[in-house]
C-alpha positions, 0 to 999 in steps of 0.5 A, a space after each residue: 273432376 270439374 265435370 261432375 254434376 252432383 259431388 258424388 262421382 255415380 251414374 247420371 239418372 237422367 235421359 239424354 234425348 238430344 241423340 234421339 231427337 237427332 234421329 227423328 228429325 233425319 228419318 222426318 226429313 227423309 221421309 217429307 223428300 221421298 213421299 212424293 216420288 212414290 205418288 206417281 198415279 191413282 191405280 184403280 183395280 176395276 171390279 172384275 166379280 158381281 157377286 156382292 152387288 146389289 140385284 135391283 128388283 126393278 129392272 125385271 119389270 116390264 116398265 122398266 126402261 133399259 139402254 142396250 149397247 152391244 157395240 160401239 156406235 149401236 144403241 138400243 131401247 128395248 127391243 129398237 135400235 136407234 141412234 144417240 138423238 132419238 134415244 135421247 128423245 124415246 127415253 125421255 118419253 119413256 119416263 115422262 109418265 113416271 114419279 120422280 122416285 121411279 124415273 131410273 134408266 139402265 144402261 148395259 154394255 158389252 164387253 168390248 163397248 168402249 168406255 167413252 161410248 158408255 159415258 155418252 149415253 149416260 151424258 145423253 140421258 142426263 140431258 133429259 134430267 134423269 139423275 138415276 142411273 143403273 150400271 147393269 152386270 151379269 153375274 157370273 155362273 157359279 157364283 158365291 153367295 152374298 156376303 153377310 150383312 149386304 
């Protein structure tokens, strides 16, 4: 009997942690190795459905200034088709008229435009010192109502 603690030969009442802290410092290290073998890339989802994004009233008006790209490489303003220099040039006339707050440019793009040709006329608009632009989607038939709160 040289192991008793106490003199009485009855149940410890104390916890022994050390196995537990065995254990956490395993799944702690397990976890530290495999964490960034999961983080390969960023998966970004692209909203497919408009229903809940916000109408700009704005765009309606007359005065409004709107970028059409229905195809690659063929950009219009209004109702003219241009090329990439002259809209930099119209869209800045345009606006040159018009208060800071409402110097808002839309673009619109088809389906099939690429996404490069897209960031070349936002890039180009840019150059001219607009910094609000407006991404403008149809919305689809039949869809639902917005949600509550938006």
């Amino acid at each position: 009997m040289g192991m008793q603690a106490g003199g009485s030969g009855g149940l410890q009442s104390e916890i022994n942690v050390t196995p537990m802290v065995d254990i956490m410092l395993v799944l702690l290290i397990i976890f530290m190795v495999v964490t960034p073998l999961l983080q390969h890339g960023v998966s970004v989802n692209i909203p497919r459905d408009t229903r809940y994004a916000e109408e700009d009233q704005l765009i309606n008006k007359e005065t409004s200034v709107i970028v059409a790209i229905p195809n690659d490489g063929e950009y219009w303003l209004g109702k003219k088709r241009m090329s990439i220099d002259d809209l930099k040039s119209e869209v800045d006339k345009a606006l040159s008229s018009k208060e800071k707050k409402d110097r808002i440019v839309y673009v619109k793009s088809g389906i099939g435009v690429s996404y490069g040709e897209v960031v070349r006329v936002i890039n180009a608009v840019r150059e001219k010192g607009i910094d609000q632009i407006g991404l403008v989607a149809d919305k689809k038939k039949g869809a639902a109502p917005k949600a509550p709160g938006t």
